[in-house]
BAPATI-649830 format. One record per residue (C-alpha): x, y, z; residue in one letter; residue number from 0. Coordinates in pm, 1 decimal. Example, Ala and Ser with C-alpha at 12.3 -4.5 7.8 and 13.67 -1.06 7.14 Angstrom:
2
PASE         u         v         w  aa    i
PASE    1230.0    -450.0     780.0   a    0
PASE    1367.0    -106.0     714.0   s    1
This chain:
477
PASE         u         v         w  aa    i
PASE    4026.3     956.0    4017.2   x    0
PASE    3971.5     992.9    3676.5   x    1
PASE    3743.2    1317.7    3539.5   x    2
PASE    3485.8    1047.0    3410.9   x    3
PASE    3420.4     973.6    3761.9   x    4
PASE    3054.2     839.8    3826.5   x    5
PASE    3017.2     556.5    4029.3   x    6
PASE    2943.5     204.8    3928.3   x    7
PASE    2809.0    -109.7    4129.9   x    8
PASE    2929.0    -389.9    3918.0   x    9
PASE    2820.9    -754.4    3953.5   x   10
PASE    2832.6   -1044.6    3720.6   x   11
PASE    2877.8   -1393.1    3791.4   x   12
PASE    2830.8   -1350.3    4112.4   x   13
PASE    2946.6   -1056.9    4124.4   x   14
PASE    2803.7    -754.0    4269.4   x   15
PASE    2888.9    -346.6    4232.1   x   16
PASE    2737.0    -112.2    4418.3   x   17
PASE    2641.2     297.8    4289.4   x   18
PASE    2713.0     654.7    4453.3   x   19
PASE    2499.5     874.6    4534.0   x   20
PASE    2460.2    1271.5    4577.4   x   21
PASE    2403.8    1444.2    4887.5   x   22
PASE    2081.8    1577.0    4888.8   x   23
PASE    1737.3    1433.2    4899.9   x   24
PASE    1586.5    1139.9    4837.5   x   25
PASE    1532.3     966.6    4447.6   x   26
PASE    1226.9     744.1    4388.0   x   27
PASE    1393.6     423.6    4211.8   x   28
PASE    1297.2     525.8    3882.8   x   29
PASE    1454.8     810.4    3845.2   x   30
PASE    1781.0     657.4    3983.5   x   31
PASE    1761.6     390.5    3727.1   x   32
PASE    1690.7     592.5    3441.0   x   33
PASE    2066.3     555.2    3369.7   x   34
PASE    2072.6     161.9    3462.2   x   35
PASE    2081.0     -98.0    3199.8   x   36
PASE    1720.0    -269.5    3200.7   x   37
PASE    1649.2    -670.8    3254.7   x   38
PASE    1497.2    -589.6    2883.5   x   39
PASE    1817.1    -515.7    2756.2   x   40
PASE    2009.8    -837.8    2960.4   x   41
PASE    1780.1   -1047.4    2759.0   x   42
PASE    2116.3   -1211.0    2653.5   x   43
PASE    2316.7   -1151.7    2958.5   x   44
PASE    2482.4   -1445.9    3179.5   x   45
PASE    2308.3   -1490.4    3539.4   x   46
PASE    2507.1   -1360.2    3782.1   x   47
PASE    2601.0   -1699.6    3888.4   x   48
PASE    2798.5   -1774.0    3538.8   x   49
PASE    3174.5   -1923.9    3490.0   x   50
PASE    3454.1   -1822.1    3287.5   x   51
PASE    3344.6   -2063.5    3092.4   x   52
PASE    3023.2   -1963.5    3056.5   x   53
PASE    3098.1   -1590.5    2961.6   x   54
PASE    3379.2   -1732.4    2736.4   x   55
PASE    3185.5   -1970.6    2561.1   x   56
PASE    2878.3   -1638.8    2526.4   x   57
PASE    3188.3   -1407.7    2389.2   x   58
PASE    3302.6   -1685.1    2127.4   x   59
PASE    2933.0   -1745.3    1994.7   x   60
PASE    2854.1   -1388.9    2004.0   x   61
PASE    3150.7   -1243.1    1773.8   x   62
PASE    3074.3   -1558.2    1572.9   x   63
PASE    2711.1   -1483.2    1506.3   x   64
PASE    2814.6   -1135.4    1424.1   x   65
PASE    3122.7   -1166.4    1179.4   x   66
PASE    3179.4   -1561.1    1091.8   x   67
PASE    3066.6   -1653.1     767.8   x   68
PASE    2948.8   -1999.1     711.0   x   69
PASE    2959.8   -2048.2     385.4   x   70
PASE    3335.1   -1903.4     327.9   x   71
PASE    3456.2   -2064.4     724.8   x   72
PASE    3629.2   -1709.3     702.9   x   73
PASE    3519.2   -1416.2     879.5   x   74
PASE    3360.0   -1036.5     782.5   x   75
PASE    3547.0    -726.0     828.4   x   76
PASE    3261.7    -595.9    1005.2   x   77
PASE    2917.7    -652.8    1132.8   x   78
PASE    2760.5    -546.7     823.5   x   79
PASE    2912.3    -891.6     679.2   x   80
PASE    2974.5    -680.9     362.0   x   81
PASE    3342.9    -774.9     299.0   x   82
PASE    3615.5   -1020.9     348.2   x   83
PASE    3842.5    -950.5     693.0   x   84
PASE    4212.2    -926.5     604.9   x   85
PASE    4401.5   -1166.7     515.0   x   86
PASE    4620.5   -1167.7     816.2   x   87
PASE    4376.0   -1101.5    1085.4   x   88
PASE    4224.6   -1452.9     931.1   x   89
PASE    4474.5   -1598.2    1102.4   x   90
PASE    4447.2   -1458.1    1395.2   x   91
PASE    4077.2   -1555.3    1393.4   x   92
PASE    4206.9   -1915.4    1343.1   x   93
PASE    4431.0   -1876.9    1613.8   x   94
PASE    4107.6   -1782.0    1818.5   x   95
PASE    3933.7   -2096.6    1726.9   x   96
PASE    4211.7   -2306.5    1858.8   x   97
PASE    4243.3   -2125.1    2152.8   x   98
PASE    3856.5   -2225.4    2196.1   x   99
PASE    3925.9   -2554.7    2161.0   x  100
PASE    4196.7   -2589.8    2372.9   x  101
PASE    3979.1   -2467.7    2625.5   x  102
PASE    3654.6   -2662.4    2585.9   x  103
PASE    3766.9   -2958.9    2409.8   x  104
PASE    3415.4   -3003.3    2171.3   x  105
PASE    3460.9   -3218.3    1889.1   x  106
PASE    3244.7   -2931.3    1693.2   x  107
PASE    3505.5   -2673.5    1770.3   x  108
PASE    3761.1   -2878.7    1606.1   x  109
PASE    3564.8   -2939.0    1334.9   x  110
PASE    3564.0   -2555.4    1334.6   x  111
PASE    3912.7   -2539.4    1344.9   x  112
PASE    4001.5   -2789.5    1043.4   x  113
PASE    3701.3   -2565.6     816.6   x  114
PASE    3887.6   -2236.0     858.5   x  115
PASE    4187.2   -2438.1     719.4   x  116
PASE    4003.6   -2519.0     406.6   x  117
PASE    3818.7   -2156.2     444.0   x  118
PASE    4175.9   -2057.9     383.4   x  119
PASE    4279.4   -2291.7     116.0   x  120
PASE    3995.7   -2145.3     -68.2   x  121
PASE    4046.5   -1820.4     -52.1   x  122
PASE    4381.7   -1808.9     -72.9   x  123
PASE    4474.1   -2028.7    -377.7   x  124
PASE    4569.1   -2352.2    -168.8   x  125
PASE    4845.6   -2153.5      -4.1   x  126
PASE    5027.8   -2092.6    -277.5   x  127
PASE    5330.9   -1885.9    -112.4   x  128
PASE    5440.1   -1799.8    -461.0   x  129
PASE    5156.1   -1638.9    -588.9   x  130
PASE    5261.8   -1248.3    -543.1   x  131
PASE    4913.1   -1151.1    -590.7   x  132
PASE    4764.7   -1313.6    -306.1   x  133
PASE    5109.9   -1308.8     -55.5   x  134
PASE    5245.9    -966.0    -126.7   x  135
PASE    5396.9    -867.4     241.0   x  136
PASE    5603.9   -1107.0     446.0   x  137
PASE    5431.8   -1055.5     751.4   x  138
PASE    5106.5   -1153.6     626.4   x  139
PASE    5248.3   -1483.6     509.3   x  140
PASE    5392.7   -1597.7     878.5   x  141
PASE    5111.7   -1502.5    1043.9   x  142
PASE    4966.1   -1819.3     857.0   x  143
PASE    5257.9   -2019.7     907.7   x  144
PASE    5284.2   -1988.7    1301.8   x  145
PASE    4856.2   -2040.7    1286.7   x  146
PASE    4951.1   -2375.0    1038.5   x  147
PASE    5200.0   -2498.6    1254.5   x  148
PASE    5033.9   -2455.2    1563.1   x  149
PASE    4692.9   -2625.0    1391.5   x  150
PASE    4916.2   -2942.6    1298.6   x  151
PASE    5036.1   -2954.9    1687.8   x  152
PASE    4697.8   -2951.9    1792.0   x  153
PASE    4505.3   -3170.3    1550.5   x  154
PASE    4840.4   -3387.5    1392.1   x  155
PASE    4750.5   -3275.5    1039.5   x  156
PASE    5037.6   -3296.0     824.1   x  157
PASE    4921.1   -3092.5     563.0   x  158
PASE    4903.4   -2839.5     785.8   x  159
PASE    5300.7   -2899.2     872.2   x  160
PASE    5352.2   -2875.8     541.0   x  161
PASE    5223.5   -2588.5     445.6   x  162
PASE    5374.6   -2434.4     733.2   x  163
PASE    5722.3   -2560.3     639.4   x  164
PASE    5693.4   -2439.4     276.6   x  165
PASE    5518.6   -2117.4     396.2   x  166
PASE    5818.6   -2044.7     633.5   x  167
PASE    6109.9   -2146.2     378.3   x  168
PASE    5928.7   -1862.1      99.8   x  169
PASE    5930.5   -1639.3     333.8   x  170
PASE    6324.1   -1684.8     498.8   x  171
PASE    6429.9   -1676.6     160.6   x  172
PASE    6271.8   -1344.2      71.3   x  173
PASE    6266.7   -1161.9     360.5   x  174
PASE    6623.7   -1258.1     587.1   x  175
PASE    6922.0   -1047.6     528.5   x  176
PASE    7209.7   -1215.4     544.5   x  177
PASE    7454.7    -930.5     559.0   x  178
PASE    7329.1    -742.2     786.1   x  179
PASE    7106.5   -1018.5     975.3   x  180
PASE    6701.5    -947.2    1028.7   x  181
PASE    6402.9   -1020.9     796.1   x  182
PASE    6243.0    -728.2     600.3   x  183
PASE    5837.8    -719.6     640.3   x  184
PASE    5773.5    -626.3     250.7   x  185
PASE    5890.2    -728.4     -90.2   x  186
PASE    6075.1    -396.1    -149.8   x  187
PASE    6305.8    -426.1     156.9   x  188
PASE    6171.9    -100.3     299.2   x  189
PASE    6222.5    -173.4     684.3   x  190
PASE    6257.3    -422.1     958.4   x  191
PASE    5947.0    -422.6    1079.1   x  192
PASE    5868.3    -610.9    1455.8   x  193
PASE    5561.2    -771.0    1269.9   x  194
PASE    5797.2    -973.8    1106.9   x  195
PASE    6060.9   -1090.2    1287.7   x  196
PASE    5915.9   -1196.8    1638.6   x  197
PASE    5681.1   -1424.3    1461.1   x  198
PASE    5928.4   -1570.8    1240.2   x  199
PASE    6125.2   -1644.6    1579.4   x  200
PASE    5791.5   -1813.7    1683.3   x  201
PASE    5731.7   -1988.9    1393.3   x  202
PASE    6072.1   -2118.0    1330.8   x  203
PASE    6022.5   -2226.9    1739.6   x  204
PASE    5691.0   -2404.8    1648.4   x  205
PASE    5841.6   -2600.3    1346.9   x  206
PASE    6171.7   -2687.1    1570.0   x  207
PASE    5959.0   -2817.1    1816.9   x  208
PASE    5736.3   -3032.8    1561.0   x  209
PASE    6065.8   -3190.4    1359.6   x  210
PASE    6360.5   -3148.1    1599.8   x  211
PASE    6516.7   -3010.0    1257.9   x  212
PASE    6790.0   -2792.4    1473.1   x  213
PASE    6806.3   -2525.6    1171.1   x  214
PASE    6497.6   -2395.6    1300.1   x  215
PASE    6603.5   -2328.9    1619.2   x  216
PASE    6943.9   -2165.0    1484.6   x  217
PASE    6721.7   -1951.6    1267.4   x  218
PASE    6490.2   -1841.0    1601.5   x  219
PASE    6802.3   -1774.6    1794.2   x  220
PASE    6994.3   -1564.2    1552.9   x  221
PASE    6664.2   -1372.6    1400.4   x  222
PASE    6568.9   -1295.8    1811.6   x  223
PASE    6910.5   -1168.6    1867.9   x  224
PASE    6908.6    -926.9    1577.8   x  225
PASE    6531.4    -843.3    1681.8   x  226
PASE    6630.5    -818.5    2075.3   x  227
PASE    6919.3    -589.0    1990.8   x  228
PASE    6755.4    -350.5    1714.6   x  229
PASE    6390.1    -327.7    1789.4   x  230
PASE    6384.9    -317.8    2219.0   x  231
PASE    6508.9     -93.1    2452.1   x  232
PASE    6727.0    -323.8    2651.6   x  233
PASE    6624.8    -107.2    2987.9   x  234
PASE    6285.4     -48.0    2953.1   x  235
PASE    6135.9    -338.6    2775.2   x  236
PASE    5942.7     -75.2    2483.7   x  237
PASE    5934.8    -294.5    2164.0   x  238
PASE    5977.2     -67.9    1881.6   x  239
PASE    5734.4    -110.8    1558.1   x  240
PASE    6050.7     -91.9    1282.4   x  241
PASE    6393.1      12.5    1197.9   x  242
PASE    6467.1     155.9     870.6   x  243
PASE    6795.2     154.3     710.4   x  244
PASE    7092.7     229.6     973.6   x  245
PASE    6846.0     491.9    1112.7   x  246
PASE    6739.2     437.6    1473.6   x  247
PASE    6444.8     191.5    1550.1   x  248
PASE    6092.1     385.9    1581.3   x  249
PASE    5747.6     399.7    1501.6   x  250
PASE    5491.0     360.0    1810.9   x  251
PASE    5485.7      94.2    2063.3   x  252
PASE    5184.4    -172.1    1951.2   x  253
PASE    5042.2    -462.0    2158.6   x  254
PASE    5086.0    -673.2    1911.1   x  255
PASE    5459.7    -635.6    1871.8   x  256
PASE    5492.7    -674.9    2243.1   x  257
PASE    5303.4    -967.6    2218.7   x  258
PASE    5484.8   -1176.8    1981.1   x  259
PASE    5813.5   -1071.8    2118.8   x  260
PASE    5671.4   -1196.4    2434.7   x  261
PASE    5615.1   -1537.1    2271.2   x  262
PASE    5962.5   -1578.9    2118.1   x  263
PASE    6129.2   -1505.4    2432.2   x  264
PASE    5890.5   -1751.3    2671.5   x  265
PASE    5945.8   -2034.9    2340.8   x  266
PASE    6319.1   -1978.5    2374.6   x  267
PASE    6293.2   -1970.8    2720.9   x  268
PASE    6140.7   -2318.2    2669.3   x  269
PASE    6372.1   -2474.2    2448.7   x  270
PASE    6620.7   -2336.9    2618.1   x  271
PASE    6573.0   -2309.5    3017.9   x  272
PASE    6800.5   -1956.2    2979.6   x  273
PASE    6631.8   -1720.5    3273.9   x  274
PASE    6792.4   -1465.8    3038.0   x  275
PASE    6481.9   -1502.3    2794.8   x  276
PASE    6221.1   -1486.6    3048.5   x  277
PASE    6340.2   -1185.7    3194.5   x  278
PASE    6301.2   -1032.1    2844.5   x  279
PASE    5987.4   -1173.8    2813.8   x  280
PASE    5843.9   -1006.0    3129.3   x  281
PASE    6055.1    -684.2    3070.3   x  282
PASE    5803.3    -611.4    2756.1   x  283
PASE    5536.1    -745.1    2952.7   x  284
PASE    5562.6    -470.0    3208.3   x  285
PASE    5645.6    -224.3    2926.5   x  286
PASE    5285.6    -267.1    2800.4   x  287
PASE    5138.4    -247.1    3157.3   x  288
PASE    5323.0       3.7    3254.6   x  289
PASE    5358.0     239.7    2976.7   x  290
PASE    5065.3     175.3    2748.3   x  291
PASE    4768.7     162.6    2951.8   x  292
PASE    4540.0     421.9    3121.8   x  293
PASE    4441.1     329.0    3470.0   x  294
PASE    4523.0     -14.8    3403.7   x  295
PASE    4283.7     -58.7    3045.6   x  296
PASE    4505.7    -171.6    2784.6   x  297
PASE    4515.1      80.7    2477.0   x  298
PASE    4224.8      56.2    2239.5   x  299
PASE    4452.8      55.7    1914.5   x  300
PASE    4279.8      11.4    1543.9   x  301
PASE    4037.4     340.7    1491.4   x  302
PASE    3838.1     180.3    1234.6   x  303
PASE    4189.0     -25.1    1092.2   x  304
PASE    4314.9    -336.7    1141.8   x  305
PASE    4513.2    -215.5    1408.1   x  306
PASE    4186.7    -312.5    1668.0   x  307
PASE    4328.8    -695.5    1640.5   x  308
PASE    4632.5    -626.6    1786.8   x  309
PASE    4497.3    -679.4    2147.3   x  310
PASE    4439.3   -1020.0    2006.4   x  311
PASE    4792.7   -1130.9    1982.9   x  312
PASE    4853.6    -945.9    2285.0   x  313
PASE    4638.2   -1132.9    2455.4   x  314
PASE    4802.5   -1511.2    2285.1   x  315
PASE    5097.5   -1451.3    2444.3   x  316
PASE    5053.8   -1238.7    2717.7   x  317
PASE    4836.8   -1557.3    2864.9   x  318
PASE    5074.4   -1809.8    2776.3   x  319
PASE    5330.3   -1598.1    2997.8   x  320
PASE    5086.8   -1604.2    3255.0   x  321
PASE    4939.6   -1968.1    3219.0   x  322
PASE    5264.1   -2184.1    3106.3   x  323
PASE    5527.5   -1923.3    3222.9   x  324
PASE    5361.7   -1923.8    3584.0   x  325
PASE    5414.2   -1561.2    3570.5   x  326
PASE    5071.3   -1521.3    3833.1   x  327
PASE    5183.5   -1107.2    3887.9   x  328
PASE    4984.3    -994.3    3568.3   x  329
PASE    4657.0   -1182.3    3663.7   x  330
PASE    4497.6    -911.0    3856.9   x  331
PASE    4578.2    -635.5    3573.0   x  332
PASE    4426.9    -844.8    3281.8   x  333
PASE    4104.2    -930.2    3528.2   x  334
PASE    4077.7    -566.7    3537.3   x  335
PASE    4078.6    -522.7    3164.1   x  336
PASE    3902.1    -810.0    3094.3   x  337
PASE    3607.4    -716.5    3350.5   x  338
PASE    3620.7    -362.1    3277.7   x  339
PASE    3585.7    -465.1    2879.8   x  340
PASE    3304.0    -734.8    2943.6   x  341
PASE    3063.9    -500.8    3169.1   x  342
PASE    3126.6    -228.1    2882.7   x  343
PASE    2990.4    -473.3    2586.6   x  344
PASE    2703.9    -430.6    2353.2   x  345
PASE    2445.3    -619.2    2618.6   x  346
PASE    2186.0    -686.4    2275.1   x  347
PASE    2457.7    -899.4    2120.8   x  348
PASE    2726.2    -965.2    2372.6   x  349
PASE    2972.6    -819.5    2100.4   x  350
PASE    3258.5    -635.4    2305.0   x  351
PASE    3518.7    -354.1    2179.7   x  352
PASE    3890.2    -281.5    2111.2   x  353
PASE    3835.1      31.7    2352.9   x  354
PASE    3718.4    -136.8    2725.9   x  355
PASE    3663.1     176.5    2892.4   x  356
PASE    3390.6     285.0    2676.6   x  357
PASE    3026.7     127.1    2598.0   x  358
PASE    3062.7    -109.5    2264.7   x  359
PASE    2871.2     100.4    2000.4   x  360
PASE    2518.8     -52.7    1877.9   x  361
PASE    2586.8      -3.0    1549.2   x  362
PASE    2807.9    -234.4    1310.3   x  363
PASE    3158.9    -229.1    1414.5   x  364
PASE    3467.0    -416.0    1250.1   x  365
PASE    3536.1    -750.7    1359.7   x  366
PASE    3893.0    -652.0    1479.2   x  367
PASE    3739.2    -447.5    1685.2   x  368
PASE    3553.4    -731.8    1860.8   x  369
PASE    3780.6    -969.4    1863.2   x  370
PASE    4018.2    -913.8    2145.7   x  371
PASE    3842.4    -965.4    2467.9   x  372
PASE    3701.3   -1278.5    2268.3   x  373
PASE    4067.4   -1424.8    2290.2   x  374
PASE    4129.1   -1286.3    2671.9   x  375
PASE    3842.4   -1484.3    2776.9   x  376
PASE    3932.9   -1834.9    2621.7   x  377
PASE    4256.4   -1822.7    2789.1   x  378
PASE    4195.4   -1694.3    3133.9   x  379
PASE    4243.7   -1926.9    3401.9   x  380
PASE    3882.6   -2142.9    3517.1   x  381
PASE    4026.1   -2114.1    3873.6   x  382
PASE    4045.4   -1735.7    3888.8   x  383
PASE    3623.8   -1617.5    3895.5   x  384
PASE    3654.7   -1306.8    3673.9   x  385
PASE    3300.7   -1225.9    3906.6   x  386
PASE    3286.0   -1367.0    4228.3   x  387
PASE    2995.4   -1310.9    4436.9   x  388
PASE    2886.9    -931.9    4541.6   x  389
PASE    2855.5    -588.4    4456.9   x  390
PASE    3151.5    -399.2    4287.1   x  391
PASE    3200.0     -49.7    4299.5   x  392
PASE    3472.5     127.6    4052.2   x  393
PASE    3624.2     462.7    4096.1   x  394
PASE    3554.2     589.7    3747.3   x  395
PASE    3235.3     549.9    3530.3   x  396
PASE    3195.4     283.9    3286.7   x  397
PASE    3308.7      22.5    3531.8   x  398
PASE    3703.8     185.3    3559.0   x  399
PASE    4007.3     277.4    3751.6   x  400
PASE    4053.6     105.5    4127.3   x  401
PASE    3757.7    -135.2    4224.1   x  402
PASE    3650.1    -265.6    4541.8   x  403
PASE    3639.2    -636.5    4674.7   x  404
PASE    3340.8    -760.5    4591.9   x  405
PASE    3044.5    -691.2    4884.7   x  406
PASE    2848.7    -917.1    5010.1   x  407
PASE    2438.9    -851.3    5051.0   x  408
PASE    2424.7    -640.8    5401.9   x  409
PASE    2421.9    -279.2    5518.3   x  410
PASE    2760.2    -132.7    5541.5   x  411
PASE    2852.9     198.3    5720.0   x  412
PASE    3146.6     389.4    5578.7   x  413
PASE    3401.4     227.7    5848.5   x  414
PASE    3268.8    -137.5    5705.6   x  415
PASE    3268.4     -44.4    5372.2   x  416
PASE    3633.1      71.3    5391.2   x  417
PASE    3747.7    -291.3    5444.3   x  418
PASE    3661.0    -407.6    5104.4   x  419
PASE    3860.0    -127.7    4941.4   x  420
PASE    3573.8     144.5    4927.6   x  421
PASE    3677.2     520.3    4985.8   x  422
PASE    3453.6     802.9    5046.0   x  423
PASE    3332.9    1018.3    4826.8   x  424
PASE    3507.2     802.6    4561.0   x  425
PASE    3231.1     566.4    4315.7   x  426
PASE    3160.5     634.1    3996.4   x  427
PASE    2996.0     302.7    3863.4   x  428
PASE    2833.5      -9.5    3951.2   x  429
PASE    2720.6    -321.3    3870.5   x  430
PASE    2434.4    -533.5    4042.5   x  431
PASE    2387.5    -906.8    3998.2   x  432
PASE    2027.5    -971.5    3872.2   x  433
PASE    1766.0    -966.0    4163.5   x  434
PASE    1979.3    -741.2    4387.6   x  435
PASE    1899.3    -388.9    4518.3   x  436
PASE    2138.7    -155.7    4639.7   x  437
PASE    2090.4     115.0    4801.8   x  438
PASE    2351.6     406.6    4822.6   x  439
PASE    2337.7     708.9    5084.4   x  440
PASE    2510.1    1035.9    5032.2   x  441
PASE    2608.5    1047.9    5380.4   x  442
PASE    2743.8     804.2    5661.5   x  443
PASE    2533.8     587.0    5899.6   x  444
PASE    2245.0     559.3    5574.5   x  445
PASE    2165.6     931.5    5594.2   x  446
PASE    2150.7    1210.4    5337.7   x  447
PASE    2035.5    1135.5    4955.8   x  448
PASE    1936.4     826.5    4873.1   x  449
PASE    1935.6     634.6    4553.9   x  450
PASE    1736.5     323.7    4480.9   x  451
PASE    1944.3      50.0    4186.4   x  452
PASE    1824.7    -257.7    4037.7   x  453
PASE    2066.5    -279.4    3727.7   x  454
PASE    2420.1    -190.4    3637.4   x  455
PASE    2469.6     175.7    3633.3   x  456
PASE    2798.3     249.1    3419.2   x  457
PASE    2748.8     592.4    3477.2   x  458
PASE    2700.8     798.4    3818.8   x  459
PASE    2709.3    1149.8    3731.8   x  460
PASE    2384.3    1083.4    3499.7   x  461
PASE    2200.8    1004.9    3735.1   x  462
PASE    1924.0    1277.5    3933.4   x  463
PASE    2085.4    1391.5    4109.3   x  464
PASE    2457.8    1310.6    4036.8   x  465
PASE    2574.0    1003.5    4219.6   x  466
PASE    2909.0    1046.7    4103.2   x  467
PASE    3168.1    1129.1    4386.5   x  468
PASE    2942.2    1133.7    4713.4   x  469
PASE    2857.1     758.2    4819.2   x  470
PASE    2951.5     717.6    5179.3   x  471
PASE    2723.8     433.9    5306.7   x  472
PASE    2576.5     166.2    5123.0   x  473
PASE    2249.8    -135.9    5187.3   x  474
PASE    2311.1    -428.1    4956.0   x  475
PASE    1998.0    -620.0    4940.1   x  476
């Protein structure tokens, strides 16, 4: 158990979590709650009761409200809506927006989608590929070109195709070796950067797939090869963030690059039926979970960069893995983030964070920040309840580390509350559906100290006294 330990009853749609206690003596209610989040502050908050679809649909309109500018269709760099988000992160805000409408299917979120085109086009003199000013890295170019492609699959919109098309043919011509094979991320040939040539393998994919021109795919094959063979470790599945000259690859292990080589591997593995490509794909897959999380929570990447987007991509083709690739294993460890993330969100404006394990900050924060949960949400599965019915309890504070099943109202001695997952002496955090009481006893058999919660409490150990670590029976009411 982690040394944030305080335990957490979480619940939301439908979904219950249940606190610790101390051992001790008895705590009126209101001092137990003086940690708990308040029905004033869940003015915005989903009834227990919601969907995926529900809290999906609240994320989306949330980080919209927050950081999408109407009158540009192109999004802030922060809350503040002081300044212009990145050029490449645009797309990945577009790629959002699609993602939205593939999963609701409103006319007025395609409407949404086709205005962040011409958003674009505005800002970005009409995609002009050639102007240096605008398009000075590689990598910033085909992050457009897979978002234009994929637009014209969705909507049919050939000038979308074709500004993908010419988009990906400036970009091959500047940035593939041909000696040595690869494509170089900058204009000065300084590396071989992963942010370049997965997504040129899934752009190249996209475009093959919208013309059957078969020197797309022969450009994704050989540029996935080269990336496969300099920029992974065959064994472990670590996807390496560049290689520089004939020097070994290096640089730290990113989502984002584990993402996208994720998504070339599954679209070869498409095209292609080759098992070979979607073993690589879930050899980088477990990399990430594996390797780059703590207790499960996916890194939170991008201290006050652009770096806090990367979960973003992650989470494009991590999902597709999951949702087209059938690949059902991973499903319980993005729940966990995606849960984890949710319960930890700004409750005034429903904005959420690139760190899950820790309470969203009140104040402004960068839209990169709040952007990846946003995408997890539109693309997890309707059929899997992120919060089914019940109290949750988690073995860390702020709703982390293992979690129970979720429990049903009732009392529960230790011995029952074991069968949903519950160890002694173990809660740190909780969440309780609206309307719910739990209470939580310090000892077995509802003796010892007793604490009285009507709200989520993310945060055992502050409450008086200390909850954290000593819960050993439990009435859910």
């Amino acid at each position: 158990m982690s040394v944030q330990k305080t335990f957490v009853c979480v619940v939301l749609g439908a979904c219950t979590a249940l606190l610790s206690c101390s051992k001790a003596r008895n705590v009126s209610p209101d001092t137990a709650n003086a940690d708990a989040v308040t029905k004033q502050q869940q003015l915005s908050v989903l009834n227990l009761s919601a969907s995926n679809d529900a809290i999906a649909d609240l994320a989306y309109s949330s980080f919209d409200a927050a950081c999408f500018n109407p009158n540009t269709n192109l999004y802030y760099s922060t809350t503040n809506k002081d300044g212009i988000a990145a050029i490449w992160t645009q797309a990945i805000y577009w790629d959002m927006a699609m993602d939205v409408y593939n999963r609701s299917r409103k006319p007025a979120q395609l409407a949404r989608v086709n205005a962040i085109y011409q958003g674009g086009f505005n800002q970005y003199d009409g995609y002009n590929w050639n102007n240096t000013t605008t398009w000075f890295i590689y990598d910033d170019m085909m992050w457009w070109v897979m978002a234009l492609a994929r637009a014209n699959q969705l909507t049919g919109n050939a000038a979308y195709l074709q500004k993908a098309q010419a988009g990906f043919d400036r970009v091959w011509a500047g940035s593939y070796d041909p000696v040595d094979g690869g494509m170089f991320w900058d204009f000065n040939h300084s590396g071989k950067n992963s942010c370049i040539n997965f997504p040129t393998v899934i752009g190249a994919m996209r475009l093959y797939n919208i013309t059957h021109d078969k020197a797309y795919l022969t450009k994704a094959q050989s540029i996935y090869t080269w990336a496969k063979t300099n920029l992974t470790d065959a064994s472990t599945g670590e996807v390496y963030d560049n290689k520089i000259g004939a020097n070994p690859p290096g640089g730290q292990a990113y989502t984002y690059n584990a993402g996208t080589a994720i998504g070339a591997a599954y679209a070869l593995y498409k095209q292609s039926h080759n098992a070979t490509y979607l073993a690589d794909a879930k050899r980088y897959a477990d990399y990430v979970k594996n390797n780059l999380c703590t207790d499960g929570i996916l890194p939170a990447e991008g201290d006050f960069n652009e770096q806090g987007v990367m979960k973003a991509i992650f989470a494009d083709y991590m999902m597709q893995l999951v949702n087209e690739g059938g690949q059902s294993q991973y499903l319980d460890w993005i729940k966990g983030n995606i849960t984890t993330g949710w319960l930890n969100r700004d409750r005034a404006r429903n904005l959420t964070y690139r760190n899950y394990a820790v309470t969203c900050p009140t104040g402004y924060i960068q839209s990169y920040e709040a952007s990846s949960l946003v995408t997890f949400l539109q693309l997890f599965p309707k059929n899997v309840c992120l919060f089914p019915p019940g109290v949750t309890f988690y073995a860390n504070t702020m709703y982390g580390g293992t979690a129970t099943k979720p429990i049903p109202k009732g009392n529960y001695t230790l011995a029952q509350l074991q069968k949903y997952g519950f160890v002694d002496n173990w809660a740190s955090s909780a969440s309780i559906p609206d309307g719910w009481t739990v209470t939580l006893y310090s000892d077995d058999n509802f003796l010892g100290t007793a604490w009285q919660l009507n709200a989520d409490t993310p945060h055992f150990p502050n409450l008086s006294p200390t909850a954290n670590d000593v819960v050993s029976s439990v009435k859910i009411q």
